[in-house]
C-alpha positions as CSV (number, residue, x, y, z in Angstrom):
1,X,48.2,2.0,-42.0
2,X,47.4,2.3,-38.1
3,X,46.1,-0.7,-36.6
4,X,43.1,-0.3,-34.2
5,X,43.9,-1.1,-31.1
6,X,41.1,-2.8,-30.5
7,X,40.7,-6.0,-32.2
8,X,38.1,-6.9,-34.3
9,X,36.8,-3.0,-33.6
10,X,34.6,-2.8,-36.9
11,X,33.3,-6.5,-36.2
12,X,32.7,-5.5,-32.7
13,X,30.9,-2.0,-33.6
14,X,28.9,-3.8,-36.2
15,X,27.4,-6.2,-33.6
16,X,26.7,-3.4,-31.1
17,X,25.1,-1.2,-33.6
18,X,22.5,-4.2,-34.8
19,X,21.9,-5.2,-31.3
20,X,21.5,-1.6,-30.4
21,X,19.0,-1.6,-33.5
22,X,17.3,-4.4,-33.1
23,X,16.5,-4.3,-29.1
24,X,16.2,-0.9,-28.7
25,X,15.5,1.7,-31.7
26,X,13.3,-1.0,-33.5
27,X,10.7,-1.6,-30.8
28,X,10.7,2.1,-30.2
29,X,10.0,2.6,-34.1
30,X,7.3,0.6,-34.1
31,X,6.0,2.0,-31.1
32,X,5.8,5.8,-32.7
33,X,4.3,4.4,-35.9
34,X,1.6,2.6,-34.3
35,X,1.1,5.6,-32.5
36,X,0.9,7.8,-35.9
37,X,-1.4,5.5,-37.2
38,X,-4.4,7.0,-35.5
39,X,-3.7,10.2,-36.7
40,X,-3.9,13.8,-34.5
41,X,-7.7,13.7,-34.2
42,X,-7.4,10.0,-32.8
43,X,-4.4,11.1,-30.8
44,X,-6.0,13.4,-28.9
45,X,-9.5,11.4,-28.5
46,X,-7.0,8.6,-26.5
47,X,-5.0,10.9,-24.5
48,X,-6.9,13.6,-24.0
49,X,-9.5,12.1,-22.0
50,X,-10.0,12.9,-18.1
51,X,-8.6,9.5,-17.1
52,X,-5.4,9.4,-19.4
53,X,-5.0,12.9,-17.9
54,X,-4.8,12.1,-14.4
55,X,-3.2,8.9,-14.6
56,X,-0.4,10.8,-16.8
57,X,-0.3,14.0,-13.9
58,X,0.2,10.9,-10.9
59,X,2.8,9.0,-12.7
60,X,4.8,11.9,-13.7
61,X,4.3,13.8,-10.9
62,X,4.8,11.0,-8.1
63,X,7.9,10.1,-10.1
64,X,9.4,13.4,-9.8
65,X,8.9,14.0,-6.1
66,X,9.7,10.4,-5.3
67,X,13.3,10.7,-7.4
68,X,13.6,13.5,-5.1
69,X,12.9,12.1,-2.0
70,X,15.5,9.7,-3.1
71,X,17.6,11.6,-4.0
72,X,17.9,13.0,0.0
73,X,17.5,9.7,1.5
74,X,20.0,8.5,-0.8
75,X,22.7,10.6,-0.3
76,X,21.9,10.0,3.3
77,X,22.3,6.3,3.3
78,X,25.4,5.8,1.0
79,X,27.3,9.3,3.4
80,X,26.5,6.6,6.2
81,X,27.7,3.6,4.5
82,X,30.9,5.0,3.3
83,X,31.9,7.3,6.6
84,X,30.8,5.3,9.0
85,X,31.8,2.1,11.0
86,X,28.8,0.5,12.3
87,X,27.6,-3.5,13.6
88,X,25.7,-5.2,11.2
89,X,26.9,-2.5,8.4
90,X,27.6,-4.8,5.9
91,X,24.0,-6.5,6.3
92,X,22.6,-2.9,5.7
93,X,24.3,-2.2,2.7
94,X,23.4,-5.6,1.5
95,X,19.7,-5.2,2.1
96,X,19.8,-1.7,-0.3
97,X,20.1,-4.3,-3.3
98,X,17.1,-6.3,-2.3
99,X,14.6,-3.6,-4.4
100,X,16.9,-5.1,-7.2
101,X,16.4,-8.6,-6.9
102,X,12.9,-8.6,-5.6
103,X,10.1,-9.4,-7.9
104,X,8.1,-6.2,-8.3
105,X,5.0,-8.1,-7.6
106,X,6.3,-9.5,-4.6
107,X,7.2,-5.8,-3.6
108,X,4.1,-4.6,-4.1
109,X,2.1,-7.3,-2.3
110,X,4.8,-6.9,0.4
111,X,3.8,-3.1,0.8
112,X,0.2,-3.6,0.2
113,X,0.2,-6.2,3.1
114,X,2.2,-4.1,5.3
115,X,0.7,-0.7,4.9
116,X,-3.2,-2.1,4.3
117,X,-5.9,-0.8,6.9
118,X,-5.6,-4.5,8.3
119,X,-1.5,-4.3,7.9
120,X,0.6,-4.5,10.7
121,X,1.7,-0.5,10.1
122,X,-1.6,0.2,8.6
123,X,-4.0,-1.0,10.9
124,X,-1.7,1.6,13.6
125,X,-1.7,4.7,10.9
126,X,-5.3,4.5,10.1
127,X,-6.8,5.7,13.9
128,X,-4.3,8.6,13.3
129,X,-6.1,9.5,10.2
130,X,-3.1,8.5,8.0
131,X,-3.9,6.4,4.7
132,X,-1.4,4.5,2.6
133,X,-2.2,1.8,0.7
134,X,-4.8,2.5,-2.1
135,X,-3.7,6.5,-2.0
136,X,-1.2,8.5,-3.6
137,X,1.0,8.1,-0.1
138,X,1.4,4.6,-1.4
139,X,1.9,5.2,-5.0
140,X,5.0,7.6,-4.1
141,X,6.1,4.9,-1.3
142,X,6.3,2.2,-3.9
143,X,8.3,4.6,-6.2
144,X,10.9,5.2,-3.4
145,X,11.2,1.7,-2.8
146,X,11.9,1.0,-6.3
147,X,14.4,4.0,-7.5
148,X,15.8,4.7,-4.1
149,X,19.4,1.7,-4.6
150,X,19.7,3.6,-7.7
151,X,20.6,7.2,-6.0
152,X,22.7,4.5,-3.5
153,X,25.3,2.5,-5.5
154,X,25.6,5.8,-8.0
155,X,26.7,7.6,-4.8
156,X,29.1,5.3,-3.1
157,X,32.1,4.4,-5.8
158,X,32.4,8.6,-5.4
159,X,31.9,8.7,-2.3
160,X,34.7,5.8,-1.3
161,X,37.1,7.7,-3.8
162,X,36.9,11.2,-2.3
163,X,40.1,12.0,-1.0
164,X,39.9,14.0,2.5
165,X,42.3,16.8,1.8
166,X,39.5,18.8,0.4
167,X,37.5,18.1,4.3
168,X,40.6,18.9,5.9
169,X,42.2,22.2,4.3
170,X,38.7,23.5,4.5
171,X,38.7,22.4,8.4
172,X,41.8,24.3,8.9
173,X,40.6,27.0,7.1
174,X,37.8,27.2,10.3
175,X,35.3,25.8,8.0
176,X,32.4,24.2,9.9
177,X,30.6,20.9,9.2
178,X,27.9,22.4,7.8
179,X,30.0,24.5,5.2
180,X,32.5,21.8,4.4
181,X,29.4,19.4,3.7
182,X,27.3,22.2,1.3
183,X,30.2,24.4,0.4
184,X,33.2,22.0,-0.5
185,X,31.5,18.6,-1.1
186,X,28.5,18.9,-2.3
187,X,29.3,20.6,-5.2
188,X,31.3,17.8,-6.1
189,X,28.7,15.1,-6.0
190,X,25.7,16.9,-7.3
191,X,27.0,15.5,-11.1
192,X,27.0,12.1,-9.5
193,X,23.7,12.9,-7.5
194,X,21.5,14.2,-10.9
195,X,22.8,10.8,-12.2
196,X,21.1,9.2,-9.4
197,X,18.1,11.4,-9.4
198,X,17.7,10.5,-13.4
199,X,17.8,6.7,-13.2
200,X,15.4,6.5,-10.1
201,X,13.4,9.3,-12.0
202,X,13.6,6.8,-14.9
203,X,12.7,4.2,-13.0
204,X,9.8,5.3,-11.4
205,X,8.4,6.5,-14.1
206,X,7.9,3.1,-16.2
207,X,7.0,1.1,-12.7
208,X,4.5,-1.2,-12.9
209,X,4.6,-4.1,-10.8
210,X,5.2,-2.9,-7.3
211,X,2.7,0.3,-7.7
212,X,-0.2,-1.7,-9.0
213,X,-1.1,-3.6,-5.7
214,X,-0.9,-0.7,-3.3
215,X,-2.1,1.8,-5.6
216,X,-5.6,0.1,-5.8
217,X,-6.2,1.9,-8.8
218,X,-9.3,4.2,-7.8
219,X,-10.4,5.9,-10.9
220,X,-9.0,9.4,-11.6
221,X,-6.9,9.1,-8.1
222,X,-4.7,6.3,-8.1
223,X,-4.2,5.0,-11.7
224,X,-0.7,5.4,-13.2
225,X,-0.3,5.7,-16.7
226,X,1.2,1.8,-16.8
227,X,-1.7,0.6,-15.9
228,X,-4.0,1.9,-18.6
229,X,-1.6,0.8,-20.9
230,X,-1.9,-2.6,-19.7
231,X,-6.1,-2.2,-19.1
232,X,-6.3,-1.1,-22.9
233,X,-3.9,-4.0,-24.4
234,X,-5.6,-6.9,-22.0
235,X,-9.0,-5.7,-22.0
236,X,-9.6,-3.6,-24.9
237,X,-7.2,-4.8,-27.3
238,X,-6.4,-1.1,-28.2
239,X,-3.2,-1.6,-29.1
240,X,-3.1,1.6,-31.2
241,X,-4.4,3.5,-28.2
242,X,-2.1,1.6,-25.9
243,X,0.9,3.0,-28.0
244,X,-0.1,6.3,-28.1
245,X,-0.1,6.1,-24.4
246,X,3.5,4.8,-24.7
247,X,4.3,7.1,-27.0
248,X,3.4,10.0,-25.0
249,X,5.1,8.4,-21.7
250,X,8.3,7.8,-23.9
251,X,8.4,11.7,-25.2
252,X,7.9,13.2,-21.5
253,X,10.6,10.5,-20.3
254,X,12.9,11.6,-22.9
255,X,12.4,15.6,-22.5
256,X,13.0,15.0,-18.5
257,X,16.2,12.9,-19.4
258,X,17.9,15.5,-22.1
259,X,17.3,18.1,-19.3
260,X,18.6,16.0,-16.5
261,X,21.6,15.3,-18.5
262,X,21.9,19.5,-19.4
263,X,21.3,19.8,-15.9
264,X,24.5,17.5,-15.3
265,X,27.1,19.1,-17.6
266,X,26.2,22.7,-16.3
267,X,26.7,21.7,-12.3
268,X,30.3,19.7,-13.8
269,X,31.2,23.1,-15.3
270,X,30.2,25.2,-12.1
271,X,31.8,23.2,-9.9
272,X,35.0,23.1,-11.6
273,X,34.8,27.4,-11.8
274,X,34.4,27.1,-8.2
């Protein structure tokens, strides 16, 4: 009989699985039959209201175009951490961690006081006729503050491990910068880059903490779905309506993530035929 070579492997997989179960796939259970409890005409009487509507259509959609703009600004920051020797670079690429370790209430009051109407930027936007905090701006800035180390460190191991003989057969080849950059190695990050984009996506998404202070949550402009979840469970003690809310947030998460990760294999396979 072939030993495993892993130890202890069906002790080991045991343990994962009830972990797995009990942290993840339970909660979630109990989420969706909470959720079923009210039934489809209850359903739609809690989500299909104005304000769950536009609080669903700012979260999702504010989520999506700020995993994009990380996604640019990403790819930006980690090309110049990687290629480039720089003072103080080490400082820089230490501070793209501090969305990690920073509360996300501290965040939020940090951007709220910053970019306020009596903030230092804020107070100098607002004679220009530019609003931040308590508007959508600040609801997507919050969500690129939060998701955009995520598009970072996925970028850099792959980044740092690129060989150059790809840059330089294409230089000799009287390839431009431009075309060596989109035509030879671009192709081969944009696997790496979709993983980025999906985990700020992800992340921005469920954000809570550092989008609640600058959002100001103006009724049918700046609520994110959060939020009412939170309202409904503190104020209301819906609970049932609360996670239908979930429920609906978890589905549309899950649909954008199955796609994102289609998405992924088919740019692996193109780039390998090219």
């Amino acid at each position: 009989m072939a030993r495993s070579v892993l130890p202890g492997f069906r002790l080991s997989t045991g343990y994962t699985l009830l972990v797995l179960g009990s942290c993840v796939l339970l909660p979630l259970a109990a989420l969706l039959w909470t959720a079923c409890e009210l039934g489809p005409e209850g359903w739609w009487a809690q989500i299909g209201t104005r304000r769950v509507l536009a609080s669903l259509r700012l979260s999702f959609g504010a989520a999506l175009l700020a995993a994009t703009i990380d996604a640019v600004l990403g790819l930006l920051v980690a090309w110049v951490l990687v290629r480039y020797r720089f003072a103080l670079r080490r400082q820089f690429d230490a501070l793209v961690d501090l969305p990690f370790a920073l509360p996300t209430a501290v965040a939020g009051i940090s951007l709220t006081a910053l970019y306020a109407p009596n903030g230092w930027l804020g107070s100098r936007l607002l004679p220009l006729g530019i609003e931040v905090a308590y508007t959508r701006v600040g609801v997507l800035l919050a969500m690129v503050f939060v998701g955009l180390p995520f598009v970072v460190r996925t970028l850099q191991p792959v980044l740092e491990s690129m060989e150059s003989d790809l840059e330089e057969a294409a230089y000799t080849l009287g390839a431009t910068s431009f075309q060596r950059f989109f035509r030879v190695l671009l192709p081969l990050l944009l696997p790496t880059l979709l993983t980025g984009y999906a985990l700020a996506l992800a992340r921005a998404i469920g954000e809570y903490g550092s989008v609640i202070f600058i959002a100001g949550n103006r009724l049918f402009r700046t609520e994110i779905a959060p939020y009412l979840i939170v309202q409904k469970i503190d104020s209301q003690y819906d609970y049932r309506g609360a996670a239908a809310l979930g429920a609906v947030m978890l589905a549309s998460s899950l649909l954008l993530l199955v796609a994102m990760a289609w998405l992924q294999r088919w740019t692996r396979r193109w780039a390998v035929v090219r």
